[in-house]
Each structure stands twice: as C-alpha cells, then as structure tokens.
Jmol script that loads the backbone (N, CA, C; Angstrom):
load data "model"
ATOM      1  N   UNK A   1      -5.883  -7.270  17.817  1.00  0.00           N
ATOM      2  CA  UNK A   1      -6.086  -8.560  17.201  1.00  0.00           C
ATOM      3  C   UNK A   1      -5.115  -8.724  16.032  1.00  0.00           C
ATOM      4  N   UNK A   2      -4.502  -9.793  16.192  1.00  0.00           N
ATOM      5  CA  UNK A   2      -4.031 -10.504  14.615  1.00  0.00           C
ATOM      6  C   UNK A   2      -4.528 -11.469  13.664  1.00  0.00           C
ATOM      7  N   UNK A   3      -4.196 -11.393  12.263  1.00  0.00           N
ATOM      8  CA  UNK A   3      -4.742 -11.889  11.604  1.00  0.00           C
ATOM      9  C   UNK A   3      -3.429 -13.358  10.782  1.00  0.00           C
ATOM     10  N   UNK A   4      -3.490 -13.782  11.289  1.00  0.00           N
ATOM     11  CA  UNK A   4      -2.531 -15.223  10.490  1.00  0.00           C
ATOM     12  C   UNK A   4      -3.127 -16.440  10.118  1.00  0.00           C
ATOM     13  N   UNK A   5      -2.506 -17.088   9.294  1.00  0.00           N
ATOM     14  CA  UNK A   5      -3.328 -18.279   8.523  1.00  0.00           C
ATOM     15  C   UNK A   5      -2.232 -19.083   9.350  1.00  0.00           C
ATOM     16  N   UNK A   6      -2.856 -20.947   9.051  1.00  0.00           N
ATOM     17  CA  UNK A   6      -2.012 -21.694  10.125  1.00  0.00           C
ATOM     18  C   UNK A   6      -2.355 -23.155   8.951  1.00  0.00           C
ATOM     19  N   UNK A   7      -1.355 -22.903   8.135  1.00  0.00           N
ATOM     20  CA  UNK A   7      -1.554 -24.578   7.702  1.00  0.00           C
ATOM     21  C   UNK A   7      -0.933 -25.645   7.400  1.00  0.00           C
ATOM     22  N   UNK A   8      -1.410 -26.943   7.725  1.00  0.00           N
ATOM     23  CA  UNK A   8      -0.882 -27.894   7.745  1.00  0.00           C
ATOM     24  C   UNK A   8      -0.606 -29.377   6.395  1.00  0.00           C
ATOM     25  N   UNK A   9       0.604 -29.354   6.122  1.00  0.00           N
ATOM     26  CA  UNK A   9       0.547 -30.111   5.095  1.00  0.00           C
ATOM     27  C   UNK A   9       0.898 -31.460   5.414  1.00  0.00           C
ATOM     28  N   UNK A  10      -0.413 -32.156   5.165  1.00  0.00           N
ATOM     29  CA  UNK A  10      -0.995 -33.626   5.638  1.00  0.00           C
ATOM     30  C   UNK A  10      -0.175 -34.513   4.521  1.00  0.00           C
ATOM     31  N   UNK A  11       0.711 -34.144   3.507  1.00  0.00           N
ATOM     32  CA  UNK A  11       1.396 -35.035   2.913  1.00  0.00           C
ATOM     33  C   UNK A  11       2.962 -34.721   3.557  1.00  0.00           C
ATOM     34  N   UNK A  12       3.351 -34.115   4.389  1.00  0.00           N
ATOM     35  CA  UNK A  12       4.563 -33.712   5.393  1.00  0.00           C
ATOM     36  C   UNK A  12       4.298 -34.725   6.819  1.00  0.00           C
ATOM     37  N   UNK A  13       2.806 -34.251   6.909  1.00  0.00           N
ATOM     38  CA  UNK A  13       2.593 -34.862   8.671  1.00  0.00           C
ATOM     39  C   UNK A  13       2.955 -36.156   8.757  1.00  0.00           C
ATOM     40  N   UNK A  14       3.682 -36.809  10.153  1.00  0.00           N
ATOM     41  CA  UNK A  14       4.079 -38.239  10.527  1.00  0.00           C
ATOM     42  C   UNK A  14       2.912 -38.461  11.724  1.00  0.00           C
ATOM     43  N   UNK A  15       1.950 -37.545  11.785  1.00  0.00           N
ATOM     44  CA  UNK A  15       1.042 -38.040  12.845  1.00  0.00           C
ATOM     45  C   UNK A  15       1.704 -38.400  14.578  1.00  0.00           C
ATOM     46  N   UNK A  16       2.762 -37.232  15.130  1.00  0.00           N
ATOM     47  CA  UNK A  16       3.376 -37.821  16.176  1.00  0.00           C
ATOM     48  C   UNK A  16       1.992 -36.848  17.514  1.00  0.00           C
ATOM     49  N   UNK A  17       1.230 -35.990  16.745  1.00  0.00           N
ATOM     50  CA  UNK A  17       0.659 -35.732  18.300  1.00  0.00           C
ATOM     51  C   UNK A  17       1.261 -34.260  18.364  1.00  0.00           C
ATOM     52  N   UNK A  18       2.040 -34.036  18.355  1.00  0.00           N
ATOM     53  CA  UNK A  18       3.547 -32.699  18.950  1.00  0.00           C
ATOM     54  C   UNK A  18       2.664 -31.220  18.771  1.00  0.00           C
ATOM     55  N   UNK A  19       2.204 -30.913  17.616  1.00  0.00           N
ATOM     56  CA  UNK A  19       1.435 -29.534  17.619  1.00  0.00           C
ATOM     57  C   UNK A  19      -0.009 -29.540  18.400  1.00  0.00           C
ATOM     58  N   UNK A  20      -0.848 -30.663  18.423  1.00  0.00           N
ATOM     59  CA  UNK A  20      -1.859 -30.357  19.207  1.00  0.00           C
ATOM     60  C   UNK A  20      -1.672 -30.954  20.803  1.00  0.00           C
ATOM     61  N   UNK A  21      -0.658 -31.648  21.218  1.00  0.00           N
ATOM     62  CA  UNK A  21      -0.035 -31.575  22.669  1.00  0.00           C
ATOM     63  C   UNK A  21       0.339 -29.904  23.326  1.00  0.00           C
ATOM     64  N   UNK A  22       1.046 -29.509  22.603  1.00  0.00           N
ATOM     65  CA  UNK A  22       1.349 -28.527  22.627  1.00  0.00           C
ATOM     66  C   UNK A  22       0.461 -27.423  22.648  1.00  0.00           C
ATOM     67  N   UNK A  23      -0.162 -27.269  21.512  1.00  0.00           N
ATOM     68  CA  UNK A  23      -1.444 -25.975  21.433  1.00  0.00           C
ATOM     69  C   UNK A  23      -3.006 -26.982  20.134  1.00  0.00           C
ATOM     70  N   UNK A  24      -3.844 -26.950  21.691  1.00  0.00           N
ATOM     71  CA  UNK A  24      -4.776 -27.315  21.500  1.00  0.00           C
ATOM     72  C   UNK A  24      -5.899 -26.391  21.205  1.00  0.00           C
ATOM     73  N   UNK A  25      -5.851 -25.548  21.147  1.00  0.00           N
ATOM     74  CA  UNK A  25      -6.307 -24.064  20.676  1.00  0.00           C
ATOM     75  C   UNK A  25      -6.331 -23.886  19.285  1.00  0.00           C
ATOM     76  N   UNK A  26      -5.482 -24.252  18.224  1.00  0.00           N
ATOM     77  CA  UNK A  26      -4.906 -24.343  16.927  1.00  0.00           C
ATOM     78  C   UNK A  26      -5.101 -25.875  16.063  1.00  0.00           C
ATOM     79  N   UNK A  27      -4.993 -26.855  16.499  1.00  0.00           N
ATOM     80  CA  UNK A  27      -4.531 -27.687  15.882  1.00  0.00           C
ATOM     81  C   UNK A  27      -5.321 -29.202  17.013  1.00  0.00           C
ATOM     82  N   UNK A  28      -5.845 -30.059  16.265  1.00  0.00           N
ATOM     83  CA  UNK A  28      -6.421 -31.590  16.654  1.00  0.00           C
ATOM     84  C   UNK A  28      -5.979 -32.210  15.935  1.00  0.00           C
ATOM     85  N   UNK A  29      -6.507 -33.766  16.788  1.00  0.00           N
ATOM     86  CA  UNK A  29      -6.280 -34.862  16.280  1.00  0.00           C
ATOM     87  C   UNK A  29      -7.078 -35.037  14.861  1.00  0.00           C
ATOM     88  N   UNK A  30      -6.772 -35.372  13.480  1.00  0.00           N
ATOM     89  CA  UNK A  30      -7.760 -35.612  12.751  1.00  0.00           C
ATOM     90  C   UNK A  30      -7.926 -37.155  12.178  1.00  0.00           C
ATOM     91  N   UNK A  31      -8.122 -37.249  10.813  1.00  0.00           N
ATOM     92  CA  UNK A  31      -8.235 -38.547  10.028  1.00  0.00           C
ATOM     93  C   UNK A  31      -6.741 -39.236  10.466  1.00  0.00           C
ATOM     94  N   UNK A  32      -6.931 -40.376  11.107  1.00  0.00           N
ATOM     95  CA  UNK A  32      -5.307 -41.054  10.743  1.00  0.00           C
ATOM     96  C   UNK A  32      -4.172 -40.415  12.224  1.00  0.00           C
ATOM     97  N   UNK A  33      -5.363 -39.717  12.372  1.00  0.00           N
ATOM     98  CA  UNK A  33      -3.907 -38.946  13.782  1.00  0.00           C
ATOM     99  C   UNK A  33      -2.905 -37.735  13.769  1.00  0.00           C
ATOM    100  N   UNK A  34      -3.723 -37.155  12.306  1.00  0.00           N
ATOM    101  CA  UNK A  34      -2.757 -36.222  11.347  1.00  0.00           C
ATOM    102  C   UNK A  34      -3.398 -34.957  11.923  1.00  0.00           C
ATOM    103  N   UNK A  35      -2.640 -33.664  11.898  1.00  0.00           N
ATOM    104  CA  UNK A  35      -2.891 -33.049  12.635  1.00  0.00           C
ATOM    105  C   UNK A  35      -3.982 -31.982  11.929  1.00  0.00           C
ATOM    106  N   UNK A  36      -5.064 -31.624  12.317  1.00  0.00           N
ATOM    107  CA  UNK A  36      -5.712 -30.488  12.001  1.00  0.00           C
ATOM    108  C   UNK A  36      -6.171 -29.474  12.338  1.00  0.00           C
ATOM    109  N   UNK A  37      -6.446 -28.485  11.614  1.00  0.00           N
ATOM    110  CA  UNK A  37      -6.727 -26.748  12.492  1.00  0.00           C
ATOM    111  C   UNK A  37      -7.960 -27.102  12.709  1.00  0.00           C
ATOM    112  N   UNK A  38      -8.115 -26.494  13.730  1.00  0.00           N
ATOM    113  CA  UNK A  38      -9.196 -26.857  14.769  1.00  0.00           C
ATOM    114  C   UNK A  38     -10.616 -25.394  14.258  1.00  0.00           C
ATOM    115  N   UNK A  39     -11.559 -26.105  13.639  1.00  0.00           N
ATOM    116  CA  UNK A  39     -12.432 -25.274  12.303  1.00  0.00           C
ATOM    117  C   UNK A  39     -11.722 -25.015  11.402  1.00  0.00           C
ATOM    118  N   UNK A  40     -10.812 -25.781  10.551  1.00  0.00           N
ATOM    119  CA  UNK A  40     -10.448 -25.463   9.252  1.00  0.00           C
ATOM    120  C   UNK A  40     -11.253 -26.339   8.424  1.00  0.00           C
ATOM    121  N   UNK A  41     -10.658 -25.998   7.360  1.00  0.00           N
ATOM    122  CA  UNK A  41     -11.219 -26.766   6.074  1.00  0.00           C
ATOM    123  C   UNK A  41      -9.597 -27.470   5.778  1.00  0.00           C
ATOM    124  N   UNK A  42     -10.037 -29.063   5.509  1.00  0.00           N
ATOM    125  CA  UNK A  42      -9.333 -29.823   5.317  1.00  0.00           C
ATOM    126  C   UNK A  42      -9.510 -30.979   4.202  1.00  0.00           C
ATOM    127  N   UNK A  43      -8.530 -30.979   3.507  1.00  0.00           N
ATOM    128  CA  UNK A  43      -8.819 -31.799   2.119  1.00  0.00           C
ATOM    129  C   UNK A  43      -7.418 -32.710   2.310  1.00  0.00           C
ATOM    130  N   UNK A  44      -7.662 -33.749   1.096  1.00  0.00           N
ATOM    131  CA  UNK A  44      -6.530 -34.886   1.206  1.00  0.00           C
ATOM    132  C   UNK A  44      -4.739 -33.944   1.443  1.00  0.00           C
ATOM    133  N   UNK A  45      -4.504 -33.478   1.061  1.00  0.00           N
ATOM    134  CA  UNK A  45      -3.399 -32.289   0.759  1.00  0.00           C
ATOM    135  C   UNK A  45      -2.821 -31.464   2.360  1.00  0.00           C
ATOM    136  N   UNK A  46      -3.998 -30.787   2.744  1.00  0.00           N
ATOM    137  CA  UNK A  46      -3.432 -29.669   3.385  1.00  0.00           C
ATOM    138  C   UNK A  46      -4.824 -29.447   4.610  1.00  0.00           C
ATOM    139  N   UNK A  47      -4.606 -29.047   5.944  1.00  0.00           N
ATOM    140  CA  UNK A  47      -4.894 -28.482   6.759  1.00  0.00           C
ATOM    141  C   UNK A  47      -5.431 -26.976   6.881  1.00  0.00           C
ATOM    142  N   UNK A  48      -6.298 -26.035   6.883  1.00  0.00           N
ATOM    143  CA  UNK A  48      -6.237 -24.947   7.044  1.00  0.00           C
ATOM    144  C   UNK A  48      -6.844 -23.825   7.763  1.00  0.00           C
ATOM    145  N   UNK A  49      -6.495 -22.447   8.352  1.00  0.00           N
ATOM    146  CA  UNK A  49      -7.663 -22.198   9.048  1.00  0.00           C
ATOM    147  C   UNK A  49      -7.337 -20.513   9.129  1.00  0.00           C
ATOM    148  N   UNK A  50      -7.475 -19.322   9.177  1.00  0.00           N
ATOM    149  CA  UNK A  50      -7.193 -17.917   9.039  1.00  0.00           C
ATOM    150  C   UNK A  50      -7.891 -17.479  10.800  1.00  0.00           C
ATOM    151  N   UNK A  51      -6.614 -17.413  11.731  1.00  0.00           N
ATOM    152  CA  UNK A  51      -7.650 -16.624  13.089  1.00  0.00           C
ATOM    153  C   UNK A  51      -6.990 -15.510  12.902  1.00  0.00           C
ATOM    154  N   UNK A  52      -7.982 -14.672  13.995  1.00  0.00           N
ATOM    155  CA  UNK A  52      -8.127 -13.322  13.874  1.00  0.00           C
ATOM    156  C   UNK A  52      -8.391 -13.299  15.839  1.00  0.00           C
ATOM    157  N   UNK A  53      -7.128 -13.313  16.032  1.00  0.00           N
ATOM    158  CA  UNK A  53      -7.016 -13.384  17.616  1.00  0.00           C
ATOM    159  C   UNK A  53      -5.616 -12.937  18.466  1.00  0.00           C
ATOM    160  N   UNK A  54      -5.529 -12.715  19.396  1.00  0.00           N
ATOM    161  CA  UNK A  54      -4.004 -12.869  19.645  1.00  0.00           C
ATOM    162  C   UNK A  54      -3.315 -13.936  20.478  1.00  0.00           C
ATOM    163  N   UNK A  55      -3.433 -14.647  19.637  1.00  0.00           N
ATOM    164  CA  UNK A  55      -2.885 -16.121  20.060  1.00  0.00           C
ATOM    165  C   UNK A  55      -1.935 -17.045  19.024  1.00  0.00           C
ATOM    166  N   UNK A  56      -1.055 -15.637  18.287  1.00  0.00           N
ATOM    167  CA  UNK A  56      -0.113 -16.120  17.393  1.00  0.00           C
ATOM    168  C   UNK A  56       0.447 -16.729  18.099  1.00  0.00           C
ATOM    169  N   UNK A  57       1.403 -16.596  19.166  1.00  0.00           N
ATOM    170  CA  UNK A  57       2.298 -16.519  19.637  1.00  0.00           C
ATOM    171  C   UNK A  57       2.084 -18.122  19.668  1.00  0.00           C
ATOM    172  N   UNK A  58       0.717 -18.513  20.633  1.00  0.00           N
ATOM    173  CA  UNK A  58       0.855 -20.142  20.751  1.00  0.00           C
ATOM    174  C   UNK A  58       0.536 -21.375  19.151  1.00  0.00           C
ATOM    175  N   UNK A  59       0.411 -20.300  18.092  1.00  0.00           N
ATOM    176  CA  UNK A  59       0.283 -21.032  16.731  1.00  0.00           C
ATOM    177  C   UNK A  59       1.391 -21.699  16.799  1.00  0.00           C
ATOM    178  N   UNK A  60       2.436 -20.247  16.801  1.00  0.00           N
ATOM    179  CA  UNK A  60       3.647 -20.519  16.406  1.00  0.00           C
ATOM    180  C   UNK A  60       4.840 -21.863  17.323  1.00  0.00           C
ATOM    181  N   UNK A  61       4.191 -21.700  18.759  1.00  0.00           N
ATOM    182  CA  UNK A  61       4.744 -22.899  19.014  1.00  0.00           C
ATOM    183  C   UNK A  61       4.238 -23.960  19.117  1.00  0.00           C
ATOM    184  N   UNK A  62       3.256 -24.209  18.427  1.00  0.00           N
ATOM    185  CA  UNK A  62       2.741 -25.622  18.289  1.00  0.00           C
ATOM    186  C   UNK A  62       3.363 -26.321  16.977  1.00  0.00           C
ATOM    187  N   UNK A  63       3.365 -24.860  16.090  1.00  0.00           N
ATOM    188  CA  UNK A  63       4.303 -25.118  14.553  1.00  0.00           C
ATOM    189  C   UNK A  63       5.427 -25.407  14.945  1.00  0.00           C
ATOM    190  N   UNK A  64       6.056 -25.040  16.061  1.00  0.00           N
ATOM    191  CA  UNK A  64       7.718 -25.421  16.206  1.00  0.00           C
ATOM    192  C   UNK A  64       8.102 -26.607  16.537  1.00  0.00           C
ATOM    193  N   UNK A  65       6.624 -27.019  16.897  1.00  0.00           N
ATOM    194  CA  UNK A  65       6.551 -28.550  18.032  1.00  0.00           C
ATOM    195  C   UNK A  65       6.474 -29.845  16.834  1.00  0.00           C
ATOM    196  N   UNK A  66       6.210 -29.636  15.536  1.00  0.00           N
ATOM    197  CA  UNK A  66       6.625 -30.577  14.445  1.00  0.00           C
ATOM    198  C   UNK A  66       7.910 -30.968  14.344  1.00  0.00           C
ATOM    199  N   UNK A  67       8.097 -32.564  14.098  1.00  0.00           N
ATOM    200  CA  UNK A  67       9.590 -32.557  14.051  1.00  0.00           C
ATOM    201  C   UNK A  67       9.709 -32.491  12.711  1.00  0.00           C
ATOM    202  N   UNK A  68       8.846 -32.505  11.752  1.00  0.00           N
ATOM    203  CA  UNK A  68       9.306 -32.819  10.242  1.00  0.00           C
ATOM    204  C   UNK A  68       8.800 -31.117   9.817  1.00  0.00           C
ATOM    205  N   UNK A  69       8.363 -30.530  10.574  1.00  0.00           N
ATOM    206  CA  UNK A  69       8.232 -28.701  10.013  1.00  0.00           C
ATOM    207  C   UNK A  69       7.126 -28.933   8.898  1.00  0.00           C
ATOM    208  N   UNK A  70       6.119 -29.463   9.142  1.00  0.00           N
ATOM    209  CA  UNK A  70       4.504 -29.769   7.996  1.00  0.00           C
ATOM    210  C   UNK A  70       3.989 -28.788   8.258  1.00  0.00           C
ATOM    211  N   UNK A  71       4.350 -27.631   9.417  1.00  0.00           N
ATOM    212  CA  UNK A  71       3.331 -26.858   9.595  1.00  0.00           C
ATOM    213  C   UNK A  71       3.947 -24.833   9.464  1.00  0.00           C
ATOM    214  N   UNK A  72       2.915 -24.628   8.805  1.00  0.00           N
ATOM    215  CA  UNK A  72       3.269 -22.958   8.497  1.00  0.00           C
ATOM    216  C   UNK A  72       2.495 -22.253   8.809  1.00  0.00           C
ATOM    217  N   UNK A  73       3.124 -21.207   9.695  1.00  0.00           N
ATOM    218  CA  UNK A  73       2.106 -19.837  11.006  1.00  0.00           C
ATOM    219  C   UNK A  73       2.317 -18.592   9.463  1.00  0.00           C
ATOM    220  N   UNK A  74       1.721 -17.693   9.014  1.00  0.00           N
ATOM    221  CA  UNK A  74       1.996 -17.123   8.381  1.00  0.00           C
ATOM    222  C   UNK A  74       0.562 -15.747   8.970  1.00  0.00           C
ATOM    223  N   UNK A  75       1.862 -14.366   9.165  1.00  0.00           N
ATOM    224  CA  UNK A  75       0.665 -13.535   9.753  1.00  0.00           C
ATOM    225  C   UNK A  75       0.306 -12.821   8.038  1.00  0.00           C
ATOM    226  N   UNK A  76      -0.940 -11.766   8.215  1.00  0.00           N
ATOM    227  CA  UNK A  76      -1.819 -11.719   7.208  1.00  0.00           C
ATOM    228  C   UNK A  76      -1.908  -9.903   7.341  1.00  0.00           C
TER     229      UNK A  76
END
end "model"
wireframe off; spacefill off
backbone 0.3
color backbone group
C-alpha cells in the first residue's frame, strides 16, 4: 500500500471535467463543476484527501489530465 495526499486548488480549477473523466476513483464533480477528492474535506480554497491504496498511479493521471496543473499527487 501507498500513502499520498491528492489536492486540489479550487482557486486554480477552470471546472473543464479532465481529472474526474479521467480517474473517477480520486476526484468528482463538486460545487460549480470544480473538481473534488472524492471523501475529502473541502473548503472555499482547496480540495483534499490522504489514500492509503495502490492507486497512485491513476491519481497521478487524473492530475496530469488538468490543463491549468490545480492539481498536486504528493506521496507521504
């Protein structure tokens, strides 16, 4: 198992869809269309969520799937 945090900064996001098309496992539709971790805790600011799985791999390309890069895979 790995341990990485996955978060999203909702003052970056353009709301295109791209990370939770991509990996719906990580990341939904939220307020506005903006993207959120799927059981995170989410405030006006930022997206957030710590798994403990091995399913970096598809964090990381859902993070790649931003065109403006709002989103950061960071392992732990």
């Amino acid at each position: 198992m790995v341990k990485y945090k996955v978060e999203v900064d909702l003052k970056t996001c353009v709301s295109t869809g791209a990370c939770f098309t991509t990996d719906s496992m990580h990341f939904k539709a939220g307020k506005n269309q903006q993207s959120n971790t799927v059981g995170g805790e989410t405030d006006e600011s930022k997206s957030s969520r710590v798994f403990e799985d091995d399913k970096l791999a598809e964090a990381q390309e859902g993070a790649k799937a931003c065109p403006v890069s709002a989103i950061a895979v960071t392992q732990m």
